[in-house]
N, C-alpha and C positions, 0 to 999 in steps of 0.2 A: 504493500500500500504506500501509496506518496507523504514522505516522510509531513509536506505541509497540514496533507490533509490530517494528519495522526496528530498535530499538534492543535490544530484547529478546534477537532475534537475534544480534545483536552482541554483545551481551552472553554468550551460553550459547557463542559461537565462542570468545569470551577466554577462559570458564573451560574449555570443551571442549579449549583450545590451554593452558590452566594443566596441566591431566589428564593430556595426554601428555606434557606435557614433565617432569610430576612420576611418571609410570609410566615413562619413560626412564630418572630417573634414579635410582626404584629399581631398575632392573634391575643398576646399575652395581658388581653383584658378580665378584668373581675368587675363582681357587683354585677349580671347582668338582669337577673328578675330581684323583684323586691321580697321582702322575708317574710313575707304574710300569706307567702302561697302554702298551703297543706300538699307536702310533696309524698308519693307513697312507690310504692316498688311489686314488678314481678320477677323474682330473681330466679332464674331456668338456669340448668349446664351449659347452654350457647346463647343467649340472651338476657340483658337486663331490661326492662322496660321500666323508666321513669315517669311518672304522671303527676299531674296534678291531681287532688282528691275528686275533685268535679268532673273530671276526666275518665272512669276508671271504667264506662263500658269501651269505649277505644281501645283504651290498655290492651283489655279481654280481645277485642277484636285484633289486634298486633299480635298478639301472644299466639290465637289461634289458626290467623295466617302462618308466623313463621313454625307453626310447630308443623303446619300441614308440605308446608313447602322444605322444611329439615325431613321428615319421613319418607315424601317421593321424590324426589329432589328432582323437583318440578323444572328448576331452570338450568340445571342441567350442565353444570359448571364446576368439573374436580376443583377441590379448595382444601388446604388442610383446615382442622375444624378452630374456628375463632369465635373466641367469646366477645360479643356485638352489645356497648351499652346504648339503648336507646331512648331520648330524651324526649317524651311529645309537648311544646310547646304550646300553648293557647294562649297567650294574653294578646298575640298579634292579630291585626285585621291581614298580613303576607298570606297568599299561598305558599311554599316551598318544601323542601328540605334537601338534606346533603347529608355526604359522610364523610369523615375528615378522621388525620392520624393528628398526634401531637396535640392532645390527645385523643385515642381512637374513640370516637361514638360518632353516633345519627341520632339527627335531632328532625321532629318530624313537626312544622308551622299547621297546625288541625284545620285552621278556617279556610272552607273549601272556598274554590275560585267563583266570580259571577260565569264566566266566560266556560262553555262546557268542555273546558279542559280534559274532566274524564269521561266523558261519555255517560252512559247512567251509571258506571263502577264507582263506588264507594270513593272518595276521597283519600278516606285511612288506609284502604286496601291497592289502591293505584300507588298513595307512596310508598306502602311496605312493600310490594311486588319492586320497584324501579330504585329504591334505594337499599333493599337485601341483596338485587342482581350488583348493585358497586360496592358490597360488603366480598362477596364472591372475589368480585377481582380483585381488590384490592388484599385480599387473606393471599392470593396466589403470587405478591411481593415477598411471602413471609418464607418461601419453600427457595430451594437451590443453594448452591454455595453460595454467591454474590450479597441475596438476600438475607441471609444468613448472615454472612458478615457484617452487613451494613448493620444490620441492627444490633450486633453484637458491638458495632465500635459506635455507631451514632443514636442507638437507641430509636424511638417512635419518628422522629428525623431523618432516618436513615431510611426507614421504611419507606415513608413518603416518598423521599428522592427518588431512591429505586423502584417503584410501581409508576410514578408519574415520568420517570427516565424512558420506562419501558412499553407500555400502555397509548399510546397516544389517544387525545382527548376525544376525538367523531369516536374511537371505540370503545370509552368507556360510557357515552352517552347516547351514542346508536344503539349499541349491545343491551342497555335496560331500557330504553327507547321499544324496542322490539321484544322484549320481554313483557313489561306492562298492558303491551298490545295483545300480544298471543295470548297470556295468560286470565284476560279477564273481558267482559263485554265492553273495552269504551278501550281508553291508548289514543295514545298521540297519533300514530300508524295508523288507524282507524278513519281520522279524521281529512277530510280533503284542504281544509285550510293548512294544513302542517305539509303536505305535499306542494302545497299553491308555488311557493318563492323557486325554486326548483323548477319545475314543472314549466311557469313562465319565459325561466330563463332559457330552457334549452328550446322551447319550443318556438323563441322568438330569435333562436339563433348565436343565443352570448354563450359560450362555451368557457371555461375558467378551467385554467392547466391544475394540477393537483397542487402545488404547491399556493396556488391563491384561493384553493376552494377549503385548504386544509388550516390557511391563518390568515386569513381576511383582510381586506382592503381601505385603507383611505378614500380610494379615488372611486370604486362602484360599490355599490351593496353584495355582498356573500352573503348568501345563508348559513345560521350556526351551524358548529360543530354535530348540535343534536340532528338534525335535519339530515348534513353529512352522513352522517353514522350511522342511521339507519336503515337510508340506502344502500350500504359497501355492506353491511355486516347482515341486512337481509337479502342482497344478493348472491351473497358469498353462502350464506345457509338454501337457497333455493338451486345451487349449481353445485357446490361441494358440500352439502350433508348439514342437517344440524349441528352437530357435533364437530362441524369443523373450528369453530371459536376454541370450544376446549382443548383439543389437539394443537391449535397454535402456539396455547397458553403455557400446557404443559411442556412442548418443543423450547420456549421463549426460555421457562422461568427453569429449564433441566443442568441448562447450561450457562456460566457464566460471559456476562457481556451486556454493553446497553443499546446495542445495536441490531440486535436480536428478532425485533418484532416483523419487518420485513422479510427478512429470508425465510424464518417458521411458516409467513404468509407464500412466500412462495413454495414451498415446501408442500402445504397440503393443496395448495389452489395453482402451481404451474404460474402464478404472476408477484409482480412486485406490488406494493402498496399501490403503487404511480400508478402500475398498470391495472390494476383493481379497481381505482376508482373509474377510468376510462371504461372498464368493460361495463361496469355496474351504470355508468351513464347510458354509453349505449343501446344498453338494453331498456334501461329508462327510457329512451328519445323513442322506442319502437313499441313501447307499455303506454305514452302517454301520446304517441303521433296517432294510433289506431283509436283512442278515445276521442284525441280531437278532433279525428274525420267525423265523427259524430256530432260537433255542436257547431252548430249554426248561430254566432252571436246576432244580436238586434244591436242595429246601427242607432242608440240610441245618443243625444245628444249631449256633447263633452263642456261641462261646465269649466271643468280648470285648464290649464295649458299643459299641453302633453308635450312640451317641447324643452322642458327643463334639461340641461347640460348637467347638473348633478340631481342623480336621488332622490325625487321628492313624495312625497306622500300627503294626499289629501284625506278626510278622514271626519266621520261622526257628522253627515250632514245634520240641518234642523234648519226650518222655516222660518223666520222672524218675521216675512208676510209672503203673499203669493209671488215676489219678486224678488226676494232678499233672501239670499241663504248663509247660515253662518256655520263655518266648517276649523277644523283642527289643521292647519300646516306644519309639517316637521319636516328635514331635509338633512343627509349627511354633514351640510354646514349651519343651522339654524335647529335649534331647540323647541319644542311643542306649544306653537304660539295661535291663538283663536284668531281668527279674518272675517272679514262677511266681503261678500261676494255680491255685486252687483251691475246686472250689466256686463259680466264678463274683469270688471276691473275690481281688485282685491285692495283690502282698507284694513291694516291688525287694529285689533280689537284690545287685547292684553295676552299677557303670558302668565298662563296656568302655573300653579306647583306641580309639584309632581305626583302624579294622581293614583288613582286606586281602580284600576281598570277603562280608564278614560270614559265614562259614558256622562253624556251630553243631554241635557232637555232642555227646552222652552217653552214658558207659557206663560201669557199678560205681560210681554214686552221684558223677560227674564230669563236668566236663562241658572241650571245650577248642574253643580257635579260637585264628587268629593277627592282629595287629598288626605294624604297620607301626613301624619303627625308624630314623632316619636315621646313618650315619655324623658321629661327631662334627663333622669338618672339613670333610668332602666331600660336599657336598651332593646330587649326583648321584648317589652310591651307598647306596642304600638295603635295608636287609633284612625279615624276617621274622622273628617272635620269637612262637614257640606259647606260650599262655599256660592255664592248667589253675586250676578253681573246684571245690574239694571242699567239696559240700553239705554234708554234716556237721560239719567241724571251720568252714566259712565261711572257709578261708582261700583264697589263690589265689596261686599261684608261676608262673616261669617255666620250660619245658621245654628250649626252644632259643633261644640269642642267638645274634645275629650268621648266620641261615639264609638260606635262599632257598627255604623249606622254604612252602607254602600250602596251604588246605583242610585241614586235618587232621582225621582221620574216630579216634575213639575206639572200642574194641574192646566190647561187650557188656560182660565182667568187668572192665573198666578197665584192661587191663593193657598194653594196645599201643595206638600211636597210628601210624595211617597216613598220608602226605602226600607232595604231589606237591613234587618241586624240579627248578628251573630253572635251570642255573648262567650262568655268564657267557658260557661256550660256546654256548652254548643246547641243550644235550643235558637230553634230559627222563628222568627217573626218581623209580619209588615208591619213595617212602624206611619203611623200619618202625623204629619209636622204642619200647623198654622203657620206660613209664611211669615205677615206679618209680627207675631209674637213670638214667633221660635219655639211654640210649648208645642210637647206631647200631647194631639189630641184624641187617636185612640191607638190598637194596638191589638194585632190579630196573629197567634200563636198558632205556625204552620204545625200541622198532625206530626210526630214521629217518623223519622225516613223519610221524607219527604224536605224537599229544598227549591227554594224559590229564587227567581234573578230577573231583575231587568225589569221592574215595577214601571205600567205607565198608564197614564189616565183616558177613561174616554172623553169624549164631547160632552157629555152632561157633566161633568166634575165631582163625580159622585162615587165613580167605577173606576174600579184600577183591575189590571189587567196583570199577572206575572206569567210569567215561563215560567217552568217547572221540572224538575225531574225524582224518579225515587224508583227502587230497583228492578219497575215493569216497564220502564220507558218514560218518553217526555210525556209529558201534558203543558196545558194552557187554563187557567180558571181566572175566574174575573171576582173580586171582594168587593159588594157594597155597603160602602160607608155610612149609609143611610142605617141598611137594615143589619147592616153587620157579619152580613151573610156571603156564602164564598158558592159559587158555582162553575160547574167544569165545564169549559167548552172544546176541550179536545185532550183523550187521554190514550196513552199508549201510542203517542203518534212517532213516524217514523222518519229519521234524521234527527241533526240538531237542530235545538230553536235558540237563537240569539238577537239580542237588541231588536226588541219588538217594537210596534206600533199600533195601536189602535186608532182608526179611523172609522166613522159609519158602522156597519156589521161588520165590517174585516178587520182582522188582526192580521198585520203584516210584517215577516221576519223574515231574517235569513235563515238557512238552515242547508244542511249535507245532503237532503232527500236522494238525490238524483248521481249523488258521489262529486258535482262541484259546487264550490257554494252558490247559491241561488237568490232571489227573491222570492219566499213563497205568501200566499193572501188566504187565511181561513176564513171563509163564511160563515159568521155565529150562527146564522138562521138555520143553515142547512148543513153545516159540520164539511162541506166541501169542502178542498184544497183548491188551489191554484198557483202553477208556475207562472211570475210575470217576468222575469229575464232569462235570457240564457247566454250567461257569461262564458266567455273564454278560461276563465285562470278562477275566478271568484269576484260574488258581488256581496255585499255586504251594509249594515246601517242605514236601512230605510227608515224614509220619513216623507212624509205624504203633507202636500202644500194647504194651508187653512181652507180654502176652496174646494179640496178633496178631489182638484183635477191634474197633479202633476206628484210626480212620484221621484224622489232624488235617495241614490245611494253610491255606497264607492264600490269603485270596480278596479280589481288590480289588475296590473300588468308589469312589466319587466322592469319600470323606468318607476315604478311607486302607484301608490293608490291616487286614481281619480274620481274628479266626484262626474257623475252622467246624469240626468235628467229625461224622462219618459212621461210624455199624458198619457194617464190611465187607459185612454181609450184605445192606446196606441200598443199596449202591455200586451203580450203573451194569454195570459188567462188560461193557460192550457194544463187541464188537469195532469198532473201528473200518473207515469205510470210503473206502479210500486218495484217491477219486474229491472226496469232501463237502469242502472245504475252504473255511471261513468270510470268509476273509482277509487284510490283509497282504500284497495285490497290488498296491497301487492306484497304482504305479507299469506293471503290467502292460502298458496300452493303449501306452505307449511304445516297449515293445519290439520293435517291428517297426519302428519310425525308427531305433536304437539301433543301435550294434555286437554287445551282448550281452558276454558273460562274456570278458574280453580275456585273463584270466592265464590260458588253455590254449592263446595264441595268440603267446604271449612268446618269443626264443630262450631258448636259454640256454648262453650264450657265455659263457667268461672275459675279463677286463678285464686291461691294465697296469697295474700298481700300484706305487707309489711311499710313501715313508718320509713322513712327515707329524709334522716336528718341532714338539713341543707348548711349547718351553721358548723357542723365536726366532720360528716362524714368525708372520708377520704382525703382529708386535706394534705398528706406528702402524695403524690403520685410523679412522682420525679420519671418522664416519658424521653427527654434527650437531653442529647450533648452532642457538642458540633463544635467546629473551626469557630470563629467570631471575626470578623476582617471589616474596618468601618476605613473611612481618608488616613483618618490620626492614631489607631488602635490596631492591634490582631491578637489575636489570642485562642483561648478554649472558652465555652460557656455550658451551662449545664441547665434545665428546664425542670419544672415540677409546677404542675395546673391540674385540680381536681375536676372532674368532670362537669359539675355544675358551677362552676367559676367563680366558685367564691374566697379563693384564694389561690395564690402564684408565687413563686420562688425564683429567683433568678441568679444564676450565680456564673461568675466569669474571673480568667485570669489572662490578663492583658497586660500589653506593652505600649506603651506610648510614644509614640515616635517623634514626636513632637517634643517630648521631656527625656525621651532616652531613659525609660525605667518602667519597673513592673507593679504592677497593683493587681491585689486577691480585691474582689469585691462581692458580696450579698444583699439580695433586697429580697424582702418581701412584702407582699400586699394581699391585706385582708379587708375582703369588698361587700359581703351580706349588706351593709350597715349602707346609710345614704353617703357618707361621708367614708372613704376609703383611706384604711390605715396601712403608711408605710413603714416600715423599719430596712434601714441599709448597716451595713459592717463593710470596712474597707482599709485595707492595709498596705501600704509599700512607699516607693522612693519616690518624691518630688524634688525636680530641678526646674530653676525658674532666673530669668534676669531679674536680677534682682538692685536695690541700691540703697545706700547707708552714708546719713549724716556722720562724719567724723569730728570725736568729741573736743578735740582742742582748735580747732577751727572750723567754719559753716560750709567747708568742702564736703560734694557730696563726690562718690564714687559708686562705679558699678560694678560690681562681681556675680559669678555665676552662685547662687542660692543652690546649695544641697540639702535636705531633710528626708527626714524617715518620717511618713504620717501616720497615725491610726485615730479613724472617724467612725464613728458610731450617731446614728441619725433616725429620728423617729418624727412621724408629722402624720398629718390628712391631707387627703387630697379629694380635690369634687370634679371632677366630668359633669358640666351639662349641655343636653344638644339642646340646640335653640332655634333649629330648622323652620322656616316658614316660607312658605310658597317651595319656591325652585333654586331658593338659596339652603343651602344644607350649610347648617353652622354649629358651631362648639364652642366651648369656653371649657376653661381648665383652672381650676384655682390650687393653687397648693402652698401650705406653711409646716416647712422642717426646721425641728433644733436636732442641732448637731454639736457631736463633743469630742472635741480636737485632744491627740497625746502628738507632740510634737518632738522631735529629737534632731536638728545643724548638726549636720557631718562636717559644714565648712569651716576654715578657718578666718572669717570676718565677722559669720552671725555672733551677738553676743550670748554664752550659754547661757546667760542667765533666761535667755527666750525658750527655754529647754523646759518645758509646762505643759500642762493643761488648760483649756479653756473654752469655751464655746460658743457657738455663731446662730445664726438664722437664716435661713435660705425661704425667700418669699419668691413664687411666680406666680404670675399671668399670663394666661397663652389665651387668645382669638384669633377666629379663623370663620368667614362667612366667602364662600365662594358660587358664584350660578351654575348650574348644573352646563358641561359641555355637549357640543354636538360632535360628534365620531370626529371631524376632521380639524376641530377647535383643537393649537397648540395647547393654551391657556385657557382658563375661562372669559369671557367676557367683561364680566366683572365679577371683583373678587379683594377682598379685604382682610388683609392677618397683623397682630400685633403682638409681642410677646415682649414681656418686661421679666426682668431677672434682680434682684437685689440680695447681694451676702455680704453679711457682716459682723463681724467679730463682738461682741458682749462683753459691756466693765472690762475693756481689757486695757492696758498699758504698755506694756513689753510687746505686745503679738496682735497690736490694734490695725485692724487693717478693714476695708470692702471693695464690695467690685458691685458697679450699677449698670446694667446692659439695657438697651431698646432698640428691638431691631421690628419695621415693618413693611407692609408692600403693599404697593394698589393696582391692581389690573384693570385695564381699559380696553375698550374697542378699538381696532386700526383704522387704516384708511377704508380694507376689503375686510369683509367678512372674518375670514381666517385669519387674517392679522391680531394682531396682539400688542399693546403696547403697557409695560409696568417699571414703575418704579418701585427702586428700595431703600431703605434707609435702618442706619444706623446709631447709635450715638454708645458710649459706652463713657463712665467714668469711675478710674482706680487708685488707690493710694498707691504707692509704687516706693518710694523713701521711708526706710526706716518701718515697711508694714508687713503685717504677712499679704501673701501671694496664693489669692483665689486660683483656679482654674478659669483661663479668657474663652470667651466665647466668642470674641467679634471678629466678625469675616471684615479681612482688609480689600484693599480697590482690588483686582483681577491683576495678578502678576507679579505683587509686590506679595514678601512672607512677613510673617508676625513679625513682631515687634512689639517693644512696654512703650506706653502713652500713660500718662494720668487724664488726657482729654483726648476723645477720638469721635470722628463723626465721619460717617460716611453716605453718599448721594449715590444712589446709581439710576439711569434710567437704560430700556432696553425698549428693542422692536423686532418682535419676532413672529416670524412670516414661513409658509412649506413655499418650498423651491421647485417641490417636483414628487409626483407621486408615484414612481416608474411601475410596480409590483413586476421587480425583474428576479426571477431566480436561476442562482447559479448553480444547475444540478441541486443537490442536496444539501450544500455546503452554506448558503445563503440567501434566504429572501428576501428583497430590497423592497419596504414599502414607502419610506417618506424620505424625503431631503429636507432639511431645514432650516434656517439661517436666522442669527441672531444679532443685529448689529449695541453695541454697548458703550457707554462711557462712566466712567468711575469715578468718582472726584473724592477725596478724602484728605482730612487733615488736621493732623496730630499734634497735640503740646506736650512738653516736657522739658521740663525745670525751667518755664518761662520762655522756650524756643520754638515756635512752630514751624511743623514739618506737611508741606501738602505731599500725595500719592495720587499721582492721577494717571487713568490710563483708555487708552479707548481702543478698539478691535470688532472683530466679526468670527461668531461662532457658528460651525457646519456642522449639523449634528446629521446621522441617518439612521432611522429605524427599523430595526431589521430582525427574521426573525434566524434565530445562526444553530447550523445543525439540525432542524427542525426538534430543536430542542426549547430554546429559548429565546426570549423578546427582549432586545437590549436597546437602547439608545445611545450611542456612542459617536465622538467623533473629534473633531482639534476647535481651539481657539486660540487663532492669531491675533497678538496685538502689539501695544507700544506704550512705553513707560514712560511718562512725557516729563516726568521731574528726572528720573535718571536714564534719560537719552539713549533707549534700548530697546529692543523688538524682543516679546518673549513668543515662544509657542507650549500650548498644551496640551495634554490628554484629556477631553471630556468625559467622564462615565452621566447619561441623566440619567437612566433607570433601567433594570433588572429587573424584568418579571418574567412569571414562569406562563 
């Protein structure tokens, strides 16, 4: 092999081993639910299942999935056997869940989606099926020599590396992608909107080489990894056998190497990954050309501009009169901002937060929907907060803080808002809100099994309308608020139903009927259906004009969602016929290898259950130890995080490059409590320039400061997120006393400084930034501040502090993508005759530390992408961005009454890429000039490592 490429490699495993060991240890937060929760346990030989007490028929339900799926071993994937804790989550309005090492558990977010994510499967049961199949892979890290090793020298750390080294990402979320499907009535795979991105692309011609299908684009839209993955890994099971995942796995993980997954792939299937995915496309284009000779779209009329040069996506139309339509715009360069539409010429309206299934109503000249809200402390616990835009005054208020309250459907006259809530319990009920007053005015508790979404009103303002589903299929019922009363008007119907409409006797949705997404129109009178589009790729978000004579929803295609526009009279209306179905099987051929739908096959027994103390239990669980490599430091560090987070240990032995010496250091943090307690231990050598008044004359001097320190340091600290709208923000407070033993190796310090004594370590950290679009360098706007203050206490001989402020403001450029921020510093320290904090201030760009008792530093920047190539070189490197920084620095220093300016200005080339098909790095130079010492430097940029 080419000796460059063997170093390359090595190279992309260091920074690939930098990534996780730097996504460890941010993960190293506590305090994330509040201590009032009644936490309880099912504790099995291969599983732990954690609950909350309100929780504990799920539990039962987890418990007897995985016990049914441990006996047949349903998904079908050798794994040596690992014990799996399982954490289910409720205080969140999220859909989700994950599994993670460091430490290992799956935590399952309970509150099911509006959006019928699973089909009619169970929510609990869809994520135990799709996050048990990445408990599987993930166990298959644990087996071989390599794996083996790893864990043995890095602990839960090493494990990670090594499965995510080996594993690439479309197959760990294809592989349960395709599991969740086969194994139960509903799956992503099931679904023709989860095929739609895909399906457009190829059939419109855009073909994407494997390396841009496999790590995604700045300059066009890819579909995820999951979408990916499901494709390759169930065409790989429909051509080379079920069982060929397994045999990859076991081939992969038998033998040591990280290189592995490819050739095992060629091994059982004759192709390389590259050429896997190409075959599994092609066969795609010839699965999805023969369905599209089938559809005939309707030429119906194109509200937005289909001629966007980037990405764009129109989305969630609604009426505001028979001529005004107001629609959702988002765009790989521009973030999720509301428009109205008139006449063809687009006017924003405002920019939403960041929402909770984006869905949209209007009525009496308003419009509302809800956003997502985090609890200040508790991260874990997240709400719903309805938010309301009145067109005419242009103002926009809040309706409900602190809910669980989602989808909220506006009454025609604007005067009632209806929504569905989810509580902690998980009992579902239509909640009805007085607009004007914001009170709860009634409240209708959906039957058991049964789950409701997408609440909207009729024409009399009396009648609200949901979608529905529960384990025989969809329905539709209609609540009147009058009489309090609920009636079905269509049950057991077949596809999905999404973002309805009532209009006149029809209810109109989108839905799968026909295997693409559609428009379809039920007639309350007579239970009829009717198709009124027939889309290409998928139509989606009807909404029917106050006139009742025009019909607008979005329809995608390759370049993003647009909105189209049809009169009723001009619609389809063509009964659907239940046999024709387009799509959205192509898992089908399987199912005769398959077990099929496992959750009608589950018991359903109760469990022992035991108290699950959140405030002691397992609080050592020390999971890794890794290298530690930061600009100024390297070392070893070691990990320990109890599964519920309520406490963290940290422990590291570094070198300071910067002081030329070693320091043992300890923290811990204990988080239950609102207010989080730290304690640190830290021991070794400090060198510092240091300088000393001399006692027979007022000459000062400077010499190099040598000590031996040992600190001991205890405080609180408070995390609170303060996110509102689409700004996601934090504050951070924290106050540490620290208590210094001090010991001069030098021969200038006076020993008599050879003491005890102790300081205060005050901070504040802020940070409010706009959420970016995919191709945004920076965000738009964005605001951080962080102040630092230590200082020594009653002291005399060892009197010393250090006063830091460093902050920055991001701005808009001239284009879009541009970016312009400044930053700013100011720092002030005793230096004569003091002790010597640890410095934190970043000097101008070029010039190294240096002591100041005064320093301040300006910098302003403009930074712009150059070029979006997505060039790959073989295997070796993906090119997605170029980007350019131009900068100037201005700083300038006092000391003993002399001031020193640094100033420097240059232009930085960063390019992002992903290297090895391992990792995503940012790297690149900055050239500049040192205009006070008359010099050109260059440098190595690293911006970011991620995995």
């Amino acid at each position: 092999m080419n000796i460059q490429i063997i170093k390359l490699r090595i190279s992309a495993v260091l920074l690939m081993w930098l990534a996780a060991v730097g996504s460890i240890q941010a993960q190293v937060r506590v305090g994330l639910n509040a201590p009032d929760i009644s936490w309880n346990q099912i504790d099995a030989p291969n599983y732990q299942v954690i609950f909350p007490s309100a929780r504990q028929q799920d539990a039962f339900r987890v418990a007897n999935m995985l016990d049914y799926i441990l006996a047949h071993d349903s998904l079908n994937l050798r794994h040596p056997e690992v014990k799996v804790p399982i954490i289910l989550q409720n205080q969140t309005v999220i859909s989700n869940g994950f599994v993670t090492t460091a430490p290992f558990r799956s935590e399952f977010f309970l509150n099911p989606p509006q959006f019928q994510f699973a089909g009619v499967t169970l929510w609990v049961d869809l994520l135990t099926i799709h996050e048990y199949r990445h408990v599987q892979q993930i166990a298959n890290g644990r087996v071989g020599f390599a794996g083996k090793l790893l864990r043995t020298l890095f602990g839960q750390s090493g494990w990670s590396f090594y499965y995510g080294a080996i594993q690439p990402n479309w197959f760990l979320e294809g592989d349960a992608v395709y599991a969740e499907t086969v194994y139960s009535k509903g799956g992503r795979g099931r679904s023709p909107d989860f095929e739609r991105e895909y399906r457009a692309l190829r059939l419109s011609g855009i073909n994407y080489n494997y390396e841009k299908a496999s790590f995604r684009s700045f300059k066009d839209f890819v579909p995820s990894h999951y979408n990916l993955g499901y494709h390759m890994t169930t065409y790989a099971r429909r051509n080379y056998g079920r069982n060929v995942w397994d045999s990859v796995l076991s081939e992969v993980y038998s033998k040591p190497g990280l290189y592995r997954f490819s050739k095992a792939v060629k091994k059982f299937t004759g192709l390389s990954t590259k050429e896997l995915y190409h075959a599994a496309m092609i066969d795609l284009d010839v699965w999805w050309k023969e369905q599209d000779d089938k559809v005939n779209p309707l030429n119906d009329q194109l509200i937005t501009d289909k001629s966007n040069k980037v990405f764009t996506s129109y989305r969630y139309p609604n009426y505001l009169s028979d001529s005004i339509l107001v629609v959702q715009k988002s765009a790989l360069n521009q973030i999720r901002t509301v428009y109205q539409i008139k006449d063809g010429a687009e006017s924003r309206l405002f920019t939403p937060g960041v929402g909770l299934g984006d869905h949209y109503s209007i009525g009496g000249g308003k419009m509302v929907w809800s956003e997502i809200r985090s609890h200040p402390r508790w991260s874990n616990e997240t709400y719903s907060v309805i938010r309301l835009f009145d067109f005419e005054s242009g103002r926009l208020r809040k309706i409900s803080s602190k809910s669980k309250l989602n989808a909220p459907g506006l009454s025609p006259n604007g005067k009632w808002i209806a929504a569905v809530e989810v509580t902690t319990a998980g009992e579902v009920s239509l909640v009805i809100i007085e607009t004007s007053t914001r009170n709860e005015q009634q409240r209708a508790v959906v039957p058991v099994g049964d789950f409701v979404s997408f609440p909207r009103w009729k024409d009399d303002n009396r009648t609200v309308v949901v979608a529905g589903r529960n384990l025989t299929g969809n329905f539709l019922r209609a609540y009147d608020t009058m009489h309090k009363s609920w009636k079905d008007l269509g049950s057991s119907m077949g596809g999905t139903i999404d973002r309805i409409f009532p209009k006149g006797k029809y209810v109109y949705y989108s839905s799968s009927l026909t295997g693409i997404q559609n428009i379809f129109a039920l007639d309350t009178s007579t239970t009829e259906t009717f198709q009124l589009t027939n889309s290409q790729f998928g139509a989606f978000d009807p909404a029917v004009s106050p006139n009742g004579k025009k019909l607008a929803y979005s329809d995608y295609t390759a370049n993003g969602f647009q909105i189209k526009e049809v009169l009723l009279t001009d619609a389809l209306w063509l009964q659907p016929v239940g046999s024709v179905n387009l799509g959205s099987n192509y898992f089908q051929k399987m199912m005769a290898t398959e077990m099929g739908d496992i959750t009608t096959k589950v018991a359903n027994k109760s469990y022992p259950t035991k108290p699950y103390r959140l405030f002691t239990k397992g609080l050592l669980n020390i999971h890794s130890w890794y290298p530690y490599v930061t600009t100024e430091e390297f070392g070893i560090g070691v990990l320990s995080k109890n599964l519920m987070s309520t406490m963290a240990i940290t422990g590291q032995f570094t070198y300071n490059t910067n002081e030329n010496s070693w320091k043992t250091l300890g923290r811990l943090s204990y988080g239950p409590f609102f207010p989080i307690l730290d304690v640190e231990v830290s021991t070794g050598q400090r060198q510092s320039a240091n300088m000393v008044r001399t006692t027979d004359t007022l000459s000062i001097i400077g010499y190099a400061g040598n000590w031996r320190e040992h600190v001991f340091g205890a405080g609180v600290r408070l995390p609170l997120n303060i996110t509102h709208g689409n700004y996601p923000s934090n504050i951070i407070l924290s106050t540490k006393y620290k208590h210094y033993i001090v010991d001069y190796l030098d021969n200038i310090t006076d020993l008599v400084r050879n003491e005890n004594f102790g300081a205060v370590d005050l901070n504040f950290n802020f940070q409010r930034a706009q959420t970016k679009a995919l191709q945004n360098i920076f965000p738009r706007w964005a605001q951080t501040l962080a102040i630092n203050y230590q200082g020594t206490l009653g002291e005399s001989q060892n009197e010393g502090d250090i006063f830091t402020v460093n902050t920055s403001l991001f701005f808009p450029g001239v284009v879009r993508n541009h970016s312009i921020f400044l930053t700013g510093g100011y720092q002030r320290e005793e230096i004569v005759d003091a002790y010597r904090f640890e410095d934190l201030f970043t000097n101008a760009r070029g010039y190294s530390s240096r002591p100041f008792e005064r320093i301040f530093r300006i910098s302003a920047n403009y930074s712009l992408p150059i070029w979006f190539p997505d060039l790959a070189i073989g295997s070796l490197a993906y090119f997605k961005r170029l980007r350019g920084n131009i900068f100037y620095d201005y700083s300038e220093g006092r000391l003993l009454g002399t001031d020193t300016r640094l100033r420097s200005y240059g232009l930085e080339l960063i390019t992002d890429f992903r290297l090895i098909r391992l990792v995503d790095v940012g790297a690149g130079i900055r050239v500049g000039r040192k205009i006070d010492d008359s010099e050109y430097f260059v440098e190595l940029v690293i911006a970011n490592i991620r995995l």
